[in-house]
C-alpha positions in Angstrom: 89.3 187.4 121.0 88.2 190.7 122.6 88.6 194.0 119.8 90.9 195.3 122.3 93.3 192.1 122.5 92.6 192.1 118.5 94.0 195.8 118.3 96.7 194.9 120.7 97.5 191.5 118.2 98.1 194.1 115.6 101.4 195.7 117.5 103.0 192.1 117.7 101.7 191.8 121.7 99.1 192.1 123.7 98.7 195.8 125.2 100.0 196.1 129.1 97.0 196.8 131.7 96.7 200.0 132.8 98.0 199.7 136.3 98.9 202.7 138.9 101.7 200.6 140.1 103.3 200.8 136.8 103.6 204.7 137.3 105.4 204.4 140.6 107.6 201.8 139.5 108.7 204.0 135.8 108.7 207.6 137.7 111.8 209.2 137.5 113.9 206.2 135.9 115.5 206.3 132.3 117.9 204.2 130.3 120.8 205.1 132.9 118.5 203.9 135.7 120.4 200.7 135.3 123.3 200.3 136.7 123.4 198.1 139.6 125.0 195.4 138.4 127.1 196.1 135.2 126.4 193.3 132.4 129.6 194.0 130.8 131.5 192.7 133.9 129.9 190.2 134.0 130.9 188.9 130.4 134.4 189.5 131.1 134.8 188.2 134.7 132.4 185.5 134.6 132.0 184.2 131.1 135.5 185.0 129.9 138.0 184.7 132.3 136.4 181.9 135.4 136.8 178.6 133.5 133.8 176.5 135.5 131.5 179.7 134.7 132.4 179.5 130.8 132.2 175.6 130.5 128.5 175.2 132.3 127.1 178.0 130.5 128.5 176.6 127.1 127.6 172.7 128.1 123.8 174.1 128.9 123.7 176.7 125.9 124.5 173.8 123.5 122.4 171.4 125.0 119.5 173.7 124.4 120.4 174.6 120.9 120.4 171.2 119.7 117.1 170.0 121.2 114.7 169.0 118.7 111.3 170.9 118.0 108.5 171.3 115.8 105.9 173.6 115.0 102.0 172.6 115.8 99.4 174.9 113.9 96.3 174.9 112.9 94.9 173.0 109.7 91.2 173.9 108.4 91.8 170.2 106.9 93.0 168.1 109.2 92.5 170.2 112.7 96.4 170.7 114.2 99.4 169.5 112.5 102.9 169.2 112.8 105.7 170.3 110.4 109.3 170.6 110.3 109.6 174.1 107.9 106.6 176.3 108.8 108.0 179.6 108.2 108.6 180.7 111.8 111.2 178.1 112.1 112.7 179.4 108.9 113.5 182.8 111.0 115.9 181.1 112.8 118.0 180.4 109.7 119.0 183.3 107.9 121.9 185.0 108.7 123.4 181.4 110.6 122.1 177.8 111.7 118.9 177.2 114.4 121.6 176.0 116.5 124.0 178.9 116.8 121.6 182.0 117.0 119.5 179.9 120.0 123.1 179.3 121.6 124.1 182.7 121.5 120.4 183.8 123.0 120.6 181.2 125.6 124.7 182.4 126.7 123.3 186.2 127.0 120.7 184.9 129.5 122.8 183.1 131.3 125.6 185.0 132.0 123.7 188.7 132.1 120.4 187.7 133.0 118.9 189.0 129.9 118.6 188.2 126.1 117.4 189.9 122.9 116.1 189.1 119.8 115.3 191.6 116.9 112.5 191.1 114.7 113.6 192.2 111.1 110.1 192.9 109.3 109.1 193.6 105.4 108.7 196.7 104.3 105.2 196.2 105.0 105.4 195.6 108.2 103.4 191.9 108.5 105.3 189.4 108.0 109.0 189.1 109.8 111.8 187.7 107.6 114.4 186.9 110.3 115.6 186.6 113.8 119.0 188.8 115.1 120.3 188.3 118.5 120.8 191.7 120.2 124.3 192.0 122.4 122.5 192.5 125.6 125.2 194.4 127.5 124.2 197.4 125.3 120.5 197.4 125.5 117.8 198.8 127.7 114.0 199.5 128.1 112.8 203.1 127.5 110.3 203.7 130.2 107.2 205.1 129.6 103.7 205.4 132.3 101.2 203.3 133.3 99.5 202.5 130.4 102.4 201.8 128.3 105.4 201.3 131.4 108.0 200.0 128.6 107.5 202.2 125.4 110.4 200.6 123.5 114.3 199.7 123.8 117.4 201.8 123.1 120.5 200.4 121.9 124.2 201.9 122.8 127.2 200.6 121.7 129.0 203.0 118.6 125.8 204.5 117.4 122.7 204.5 119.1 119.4 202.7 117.8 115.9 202.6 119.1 113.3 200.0 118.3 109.4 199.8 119.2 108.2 197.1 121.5 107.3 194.8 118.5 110.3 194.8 116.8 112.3 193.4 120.1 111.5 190.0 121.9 112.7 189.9 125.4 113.5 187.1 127.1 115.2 187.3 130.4 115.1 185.7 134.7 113.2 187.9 137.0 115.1 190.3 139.2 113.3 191.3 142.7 115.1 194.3 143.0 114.9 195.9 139.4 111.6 194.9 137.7 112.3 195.8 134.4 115.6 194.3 134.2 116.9 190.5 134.3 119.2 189.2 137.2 122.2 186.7 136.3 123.2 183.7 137.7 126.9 185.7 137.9 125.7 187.8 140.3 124.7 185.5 143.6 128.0 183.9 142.6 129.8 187.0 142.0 131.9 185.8 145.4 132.6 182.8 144.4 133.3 183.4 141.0 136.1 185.7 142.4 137.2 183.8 144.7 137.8 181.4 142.3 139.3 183.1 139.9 141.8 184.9 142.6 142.3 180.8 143.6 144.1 180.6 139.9 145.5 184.0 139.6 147.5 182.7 143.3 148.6 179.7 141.6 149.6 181.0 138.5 151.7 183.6 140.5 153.0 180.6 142.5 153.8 179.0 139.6 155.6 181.6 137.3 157.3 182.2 140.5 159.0 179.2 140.3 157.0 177.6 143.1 158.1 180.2 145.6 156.3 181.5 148.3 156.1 185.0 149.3 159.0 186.8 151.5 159.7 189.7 152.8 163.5 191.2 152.8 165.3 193.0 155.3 168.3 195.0 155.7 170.0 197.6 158.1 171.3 200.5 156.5 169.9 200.9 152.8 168.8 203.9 151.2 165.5 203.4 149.0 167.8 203.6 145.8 169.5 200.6 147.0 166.2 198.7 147.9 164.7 199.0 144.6 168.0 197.6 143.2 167.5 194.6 145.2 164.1 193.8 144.5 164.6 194.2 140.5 167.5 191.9 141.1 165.4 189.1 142.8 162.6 189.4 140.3 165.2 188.9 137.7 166.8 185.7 139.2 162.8 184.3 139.9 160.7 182.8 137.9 159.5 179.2 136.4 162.8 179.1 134.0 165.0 179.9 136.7 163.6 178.2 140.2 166.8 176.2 140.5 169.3 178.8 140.2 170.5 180.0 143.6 168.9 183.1 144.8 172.3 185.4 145.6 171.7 189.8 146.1 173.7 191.0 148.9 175.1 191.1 151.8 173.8 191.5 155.3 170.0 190.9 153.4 167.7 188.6 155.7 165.2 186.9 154.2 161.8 185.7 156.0 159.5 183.5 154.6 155.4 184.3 155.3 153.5 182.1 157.1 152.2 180.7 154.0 152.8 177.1 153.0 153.6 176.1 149.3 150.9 173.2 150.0 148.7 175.9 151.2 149.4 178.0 148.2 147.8 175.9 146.3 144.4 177.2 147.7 142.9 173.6 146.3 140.0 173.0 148.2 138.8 176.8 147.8 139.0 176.0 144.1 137.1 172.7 144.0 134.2 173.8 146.0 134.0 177.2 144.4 134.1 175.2 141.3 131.4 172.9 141.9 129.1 176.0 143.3 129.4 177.7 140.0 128.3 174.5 138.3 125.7 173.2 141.1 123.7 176.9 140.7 123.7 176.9 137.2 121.8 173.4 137.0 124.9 171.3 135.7 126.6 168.4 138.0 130.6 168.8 138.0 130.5 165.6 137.7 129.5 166.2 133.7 133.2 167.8 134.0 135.2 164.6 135.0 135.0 165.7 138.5 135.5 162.0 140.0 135.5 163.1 143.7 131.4 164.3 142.9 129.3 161.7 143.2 125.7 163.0 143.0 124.6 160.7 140.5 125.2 157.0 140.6 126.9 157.6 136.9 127.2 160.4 133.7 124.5 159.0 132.2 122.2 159.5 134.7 123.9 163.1 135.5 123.7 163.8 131.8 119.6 163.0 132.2 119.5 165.5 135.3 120.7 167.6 132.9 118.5 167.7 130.6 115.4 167.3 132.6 116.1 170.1 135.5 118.3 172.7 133.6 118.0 172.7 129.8 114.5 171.4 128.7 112.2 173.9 131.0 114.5 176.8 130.0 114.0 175.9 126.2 110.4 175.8 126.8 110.6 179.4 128.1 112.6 180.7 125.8 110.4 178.8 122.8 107.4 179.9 124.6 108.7 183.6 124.7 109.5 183.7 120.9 106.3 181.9 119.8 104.3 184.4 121.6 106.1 187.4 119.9 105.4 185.7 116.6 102.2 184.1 116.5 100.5 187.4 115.7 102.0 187.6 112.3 100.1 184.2 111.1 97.3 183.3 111.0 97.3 179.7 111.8 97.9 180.2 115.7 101.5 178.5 115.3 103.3 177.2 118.6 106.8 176.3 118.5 107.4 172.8 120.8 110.4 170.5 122.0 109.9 167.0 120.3 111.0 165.7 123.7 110.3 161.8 122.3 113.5 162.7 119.9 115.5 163.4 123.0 117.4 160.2 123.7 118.9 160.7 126.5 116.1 160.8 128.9 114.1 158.0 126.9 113.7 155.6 129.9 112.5 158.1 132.2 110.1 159.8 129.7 108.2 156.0 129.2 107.8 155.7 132.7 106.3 159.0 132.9 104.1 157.9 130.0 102.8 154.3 131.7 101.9 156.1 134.8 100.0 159.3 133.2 98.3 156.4 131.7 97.3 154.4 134.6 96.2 157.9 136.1 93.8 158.7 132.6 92.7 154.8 133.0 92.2 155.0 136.8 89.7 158.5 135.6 92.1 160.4 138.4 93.4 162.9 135.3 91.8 163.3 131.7 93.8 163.0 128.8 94.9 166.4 127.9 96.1 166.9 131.6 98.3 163.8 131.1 99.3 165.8 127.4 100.0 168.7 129.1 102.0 167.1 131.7 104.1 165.3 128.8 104.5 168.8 126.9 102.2 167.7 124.5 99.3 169.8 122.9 96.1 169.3 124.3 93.2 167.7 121.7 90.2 169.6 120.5 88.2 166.7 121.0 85.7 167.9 124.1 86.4 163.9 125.4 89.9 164.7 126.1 88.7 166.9 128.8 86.4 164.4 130.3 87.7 161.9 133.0 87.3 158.7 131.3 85.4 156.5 133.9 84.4 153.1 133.3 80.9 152.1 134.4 
């Protein structure tokens, strides 16, 4: 380790290169800078009120809480080691369980794009003595220049709070448009996720309705007094609880029924598809959702391992790998947080396949056998043979 990445190790991260791009890409932009898409809408019309949205985000955010892991570190005994209660997985229990703070980390990345975790320190300063997830809709980098282009994080909400880049780890899904920021997966399906919630909002107005369809009213001679009174009147003799009472106002009113079908009403179709959008962009087959008409997968079980595999397993490796490299600085036996993906068993039968053929490629000398490790999410050996191909004379 370089004295500069040492000196850099001290503040919790490595320092950012000095970059002139950096400059250009900070000038003239603050803490309001952010604003193009509004993380708070998005909790409230994608997370709380679209029911496909909610329930993929939850399935995924669950699945990744309760996925096993380990920590490996370094033994001056016995070379690397794994254990079950180093002290960096202990700062995921303190104020609630493993499970629930890495749900409520993954469910801010999801549905805003971004996710933060506080690092509560000592009084001293070197050693942390807990994790708190930060409400991301109310957080935002403070930017600085080139040398430094994030200088810390401010948080808004009743008060306002701000902490250094060490005390914050950030874990978020690369936006094109705003460097500095994340990009949610509610906002390519921001269309979709209103056109399916305006798909229920129809039917539910169908439905308290009493099933019927819009009209429009006419009559000769009425003053505007007299129109009002008829439309109160119909709304009071409509509804669920009273679609089979007969509809009676006036006299000389004609009544035309829209071109819209109560069969069309039901907007069906634009609901399934948008439905199985949401789900099919956030990583998670419908069919995991007792959608029988979505066959992808020849049955759950195999839709449950594509679930595991393509969505929640690389994004808990991320988001482990994020927090390990926050925290390693503040021990001093270089620990690394890992998935114990042989404990996973749901995805058992395709992980021993994976293993007998990484192992014909390390016996075949086409891969040595920290490349087949690494492949497998293992940690690579210290042993200077596992980086050899192992070729038979």
């Amino acid at each position: 380790m370089t004295l500069s990445e040492r000196i850099g190790s001290l503040f919790g991260r490595k320092a950012a290169m000095p970059s002139r791009l950096y400059e250009a890409m900070v000038w003239g932009s603050g803490w309001e800078g952010y604003s193009r898409w509004d993380k708070q809408r998005l909790i409230e019309q994608a997370y709380e009120r679209n029911p496909a949205f909610y329930a993929a985000t939850n399935l995924i955010a669950q699945t990744v809480a309760s996925l096993p892991i380990y920590v490996e570190a370094r033994s001056s005994v016995s070379g690397k080691v794994q254990s079950q209660d180093h002290p960096m997985l202990s700062l995921m229990e303190r104020d609630s369980t493993r499970a629930e703070l890495i749900q409520r980390t993954v469910l801010y990345y999801l549905v805003t794009g971004e996710a933060y975790l506080q690092i509560i320190k000592q009084h001293d300063g070197h050693r942390p003595l807990g994790l708190v997830v930060v409400p991301s809709q109310h957080i935002n980098p403070i930017y600085g220049d080139y040398k430094a282009p994030i200088q810390g994080y401010r948080y808004r909400e009743y008060g306002d709070v701000s902490f250094t880049n060490d005390e914050i780890i950030y874990f978020y899904q690369p936006d094109l448009r705003q460097y500095w920021h994340g990009l949610s997966a509610g906002v390519p399906l921001g269309e979709t996720i209103d056109l399916n919630n305006a798909g229920i909002t129809w039917n539910k107005n169908i439905a308290v309705a009493g099933g019927m369809p819009p009209v429009i009213a006419k009559a000769q001679g009425i003053t505007k007094e007299e129109a009002n009174q008829l439309r109160d009147s119909w709304e009071n003799q409509s509804g669920a609880n009273r679609s089979h009472r007969l509809k009676i106002i006036s006299e000389n009113l004609t009544l035309e029924k829209l071109n819209d079908k109560p069969h069309d009403s039901e907007w069906s179709q634009a609901l399934l598809q948008t439905m199985r959008m949401i789900f099919m962009s956030l990583g998670v087959s419908s069919e995991l959702m007792n959608d029988a008409g979505n066959k992808t997968y020849s049955n759950y079980q195999e839709a449950r391992k594509a679930l595991y595999m393509e969505a929640c397993i690389p994004l808990a490796r991320k988001l482990y790998g994020t927090i390990t490299r926050s925290l390693q600085t503040f021990y001093n036996d270089n620990p690394k947080i890992c998935l114990d993906v042989d404990a996973i068993e749901a995805i058992q039968e395709d992980r021993g396949l994976a293993i007998q053929r990484l192992q014909a490629a390390v016996t075949a000398g086409l891969i040595t056998p920290n490349e087949a490790r690494q492949e497998l999410g293992y940690a690579t050996l210290d042993d200077p043979a596992a980086d050899s191909l192992q070729l038979k004379p």
